[in-house]
N, C-alpha and C positions, 0 to 999 in steps of 0.2 A: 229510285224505287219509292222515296219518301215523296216525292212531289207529284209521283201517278196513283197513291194509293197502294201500292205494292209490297206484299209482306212474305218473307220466306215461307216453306211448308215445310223445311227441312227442320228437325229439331236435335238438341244434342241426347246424348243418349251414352253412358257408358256400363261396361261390365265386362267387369274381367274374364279373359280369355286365355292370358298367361301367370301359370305358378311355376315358378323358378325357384321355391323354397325346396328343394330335395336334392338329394344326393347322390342322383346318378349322372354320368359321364358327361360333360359338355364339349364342344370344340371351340379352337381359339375363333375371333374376328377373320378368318381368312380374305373375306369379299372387304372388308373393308370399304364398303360404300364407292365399290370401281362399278359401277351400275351401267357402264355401256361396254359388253362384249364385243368382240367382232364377228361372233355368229352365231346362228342358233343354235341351242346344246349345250352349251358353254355353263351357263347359269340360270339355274332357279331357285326361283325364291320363293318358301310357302308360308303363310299362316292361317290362322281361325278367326271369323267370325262369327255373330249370331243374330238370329232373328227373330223377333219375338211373334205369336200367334196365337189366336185362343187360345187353342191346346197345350200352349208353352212354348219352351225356348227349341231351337231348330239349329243349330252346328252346323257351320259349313265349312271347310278346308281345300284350300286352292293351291296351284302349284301355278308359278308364274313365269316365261321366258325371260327374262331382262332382254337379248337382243329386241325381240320384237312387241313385247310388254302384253304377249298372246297370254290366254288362260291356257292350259295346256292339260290342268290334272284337276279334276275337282270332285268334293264326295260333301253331302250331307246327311247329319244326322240327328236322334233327338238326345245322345248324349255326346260329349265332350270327352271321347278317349283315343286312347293310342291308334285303336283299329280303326276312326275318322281319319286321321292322318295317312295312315297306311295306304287306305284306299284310294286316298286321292293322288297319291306317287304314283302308285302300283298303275293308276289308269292314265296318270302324264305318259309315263314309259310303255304302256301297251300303244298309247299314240303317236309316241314321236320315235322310240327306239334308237335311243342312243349309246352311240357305243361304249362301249364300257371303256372307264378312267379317264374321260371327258367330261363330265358335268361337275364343277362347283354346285353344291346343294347346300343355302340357306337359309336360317328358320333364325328363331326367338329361342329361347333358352327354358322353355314351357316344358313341363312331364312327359308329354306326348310324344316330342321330337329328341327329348334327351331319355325316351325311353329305349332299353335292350334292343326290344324288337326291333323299332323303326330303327335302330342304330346298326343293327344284322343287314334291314332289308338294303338301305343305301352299301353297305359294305356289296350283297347279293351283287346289284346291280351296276359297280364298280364305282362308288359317284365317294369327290370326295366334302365330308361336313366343313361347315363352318356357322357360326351361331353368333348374331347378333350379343355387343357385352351388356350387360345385366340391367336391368333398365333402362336404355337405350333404342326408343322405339327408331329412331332416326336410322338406324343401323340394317334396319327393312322397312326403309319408307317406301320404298314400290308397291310392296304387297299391299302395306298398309293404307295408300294409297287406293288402290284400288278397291278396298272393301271399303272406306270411307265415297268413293263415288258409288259404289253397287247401292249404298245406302241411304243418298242423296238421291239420285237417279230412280228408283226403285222400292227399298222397303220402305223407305219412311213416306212415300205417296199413296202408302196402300195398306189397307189392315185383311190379315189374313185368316182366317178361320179356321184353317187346318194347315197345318206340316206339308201335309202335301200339296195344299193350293198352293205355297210358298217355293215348295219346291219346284214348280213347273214351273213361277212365276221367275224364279232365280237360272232354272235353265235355258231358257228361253232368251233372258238378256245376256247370259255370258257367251251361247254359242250363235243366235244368231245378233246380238245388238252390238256388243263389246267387243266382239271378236272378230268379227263381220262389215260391222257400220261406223263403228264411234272413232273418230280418228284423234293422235295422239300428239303432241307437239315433240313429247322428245321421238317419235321415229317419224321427221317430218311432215306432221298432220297426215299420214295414214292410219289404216284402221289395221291390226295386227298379221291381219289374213292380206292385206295389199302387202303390207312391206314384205311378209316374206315370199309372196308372188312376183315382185320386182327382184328381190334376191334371186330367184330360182330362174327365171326368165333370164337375167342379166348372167348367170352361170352357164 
C-alpha cells in the first residue's frame, strides 16, 4: 500500500457500549468461546453498536448464528436501552423459530442484557443465558467481529445525515451484502445464506 500511494479510509473510533457496573443478575461463561455449533439454533451471540450521524448517535443490536455466522435478529435505535435489545431477539426468533430449550444465548455483561426484562423474555422463549466474563471482549469476538467489519466495510466510508439514511444504509448491507454475498472463512468462504442452503439441501 506504501509503495502504490495507498492509505486506509477506515479510522479507529471508540465508545462505549458496555456498562457492566450494576447490580443486576449476570450468567456464568457458559459458551466459553466453543464458537463452532453443529447446527443452526444452537447459538447466538448478540451485541450493540453505534453510529454516528448528523443528527447523533444511532444504536444498533444484532443477533448472530454462530453455525452460520447469519445475522438473524437486528433492531436500531437512537437510544441505547433494554427495548433496543429486545427487539432485536424478539425479531431473530419471529425469523428462525426455535424450539424452545435449544438455543445458547450470548451477550457482554452490559444493563441491557443483564436487565429483568430481557432476562424474562430469553426465559419466555426457552433459551438458555450465558455472558461473556467481565471485561473480556474476546469472549464475543464473533459479534464483535462482525460490527468491527459493518464498520470498515460501510459506516466509516460514508457520512450520514440522518438516522434514517444510516438505517437503510445498515439494512441493506446486512440482509442483502453480509448475509447474502460476503463469504466467510470459518464456514468455508461461503456467504451465510449458502452455507445454510448446503445444510438444508444436504438434509
Amino acid at each position: 500500500m506504501q509503495a502504490l500511494g495507498l492509505k486506509s479510509r477506515t479510522v479507529r473510533k471508540h465508545k462505549a457500549t458496555t456498562n457492566s457496573n450494576h447490580n443486576l443478575p449476570v450468567f456464568d461463561n457458559v459458551l466459553d468461546r466453543k464458537f463452532k455449533p453443529a447446527a443452526p439454533n444452537q447459538t447466538w451471540v448478540s451485541d450493540i453498536t453505534y453510529i454516528a450521524t448528523d443528527e447523533g448517535w444511532l444504536y444498533s443490536a444484532s443477533v448472530m448464528d454462530l453455525y452460520s455466522r447469519k445475522i438473524v435478529g437486528f433492531y436500531m435505535d437512537s437510544r441505547m436501552t433494554k427495548e433496543l435489545v429486545i427487539q432485536a431477539l424478539d425479531r431473530a426468533v419471529q425469523q428462525r423459530r426455535p424450539p424452545k430449550g435449544q438455543v445458547l444465548h450470548h451477550s457482554d455483561r452490559g444493563s441491557q442484557y443483564a436487565s429483568h426484562d430481557y432476562q424474562a423474555r430469553l426465559d419466555t422463549y426457552g433459551m438458555k443465558g450465558s455472558m461473556s466474563r467481565k471485561g473480556n471482549c474476546y469472549d464475543n469476538a464473533c459479534i464483535e467481529s462482525f460490527h468491527s467489519v459493518l464498520k470498515k466495510e460501510l459506516i466509516y466510508l460514508n457520512k450520514f445525515k440522518t438516522r434514517e439514511q444510516a438505517r437503510k444504509a445498515i439494512f441493506e448491507y446486512i440482509t442483502c451484502f453480509y448475509n447474502g454475498k460476503r463469504i466467510h472463512s470459518a464456514v468455508g468462504f461461503c456467504s451465510p445464506n449458502e452455507y445454510e442452503r448446503v445444510l438444508l439441501k444436504a438434509a
